[in-house]
N, C-alpha and C positions, 0 to 999 in steps of 0.2 A: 378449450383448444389447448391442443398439448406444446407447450416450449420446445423451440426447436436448441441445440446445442449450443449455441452464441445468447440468445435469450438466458437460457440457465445459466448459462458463465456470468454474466451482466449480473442476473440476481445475486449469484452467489456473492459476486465483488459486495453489493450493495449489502446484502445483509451483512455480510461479516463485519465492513465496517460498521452498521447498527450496532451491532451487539458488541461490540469494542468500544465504542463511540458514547452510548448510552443514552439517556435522557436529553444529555448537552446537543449533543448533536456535532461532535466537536471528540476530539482526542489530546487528550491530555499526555505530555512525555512519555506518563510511565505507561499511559495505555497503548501508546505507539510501541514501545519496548516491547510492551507485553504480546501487542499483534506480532509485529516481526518476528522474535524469538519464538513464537509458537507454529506461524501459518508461514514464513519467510525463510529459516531456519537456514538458506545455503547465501540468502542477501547478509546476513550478518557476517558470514563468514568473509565479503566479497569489501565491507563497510567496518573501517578501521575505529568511529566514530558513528553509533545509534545520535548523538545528541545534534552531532553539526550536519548529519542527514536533516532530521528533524529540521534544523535551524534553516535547511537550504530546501526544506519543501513549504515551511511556513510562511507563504509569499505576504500577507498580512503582518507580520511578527506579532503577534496576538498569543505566543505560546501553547498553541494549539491548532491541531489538523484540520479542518473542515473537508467537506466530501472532494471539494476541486483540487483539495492540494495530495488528499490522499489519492486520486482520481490519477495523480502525475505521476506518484512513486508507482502504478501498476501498469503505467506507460512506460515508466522505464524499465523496469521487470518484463515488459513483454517484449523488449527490444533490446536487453540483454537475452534472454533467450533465443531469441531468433537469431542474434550474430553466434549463439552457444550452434545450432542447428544450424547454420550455412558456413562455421565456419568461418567469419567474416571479421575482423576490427574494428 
């Protein structure tokens, strides 16, 4: 059965964190850094601070992303966007 357009978006989110994430299951700072500046590239720009980002998605403070807290940063990204496309504050 073929993936409709929101399925393939879903995967995509999830693999990429995979393959950032690694074995741990988890993102470590610099892998955080390293997603954002690669796959996020106008979020950096918008983010004065990669580290205190970080620090205010890490709702455990465990020093590290897991899938829920990176789940939050691409809620927030999709909801900067949409006020980017309507226009809105």
């Amino acid at each position: 059965m073929e993936l409709t357009q929101l399925e393939e978006a879903i995967e995509k989110l999830v693999t990429t964190f995979l393959s950032c994430a690694g074995q741990e299951g988890s993102m470590t700072p610099d892998q955080f850094r390293a997603l954002v500046q690669l796959q996020l590239p106008s979020l950096v720009q918008d983010i004065p601070s990669l580290e205190e980002k970080m620090q205010e998605l890490d709702v455990n403070k465990d020093h590290e992303l897991e899938f829920s807290e990176y789940w939050k940063l691409m809620g927030e990204v999709a909801k900067a966007i949409r006020r980017e496309d309507t226009g809105k504050q």
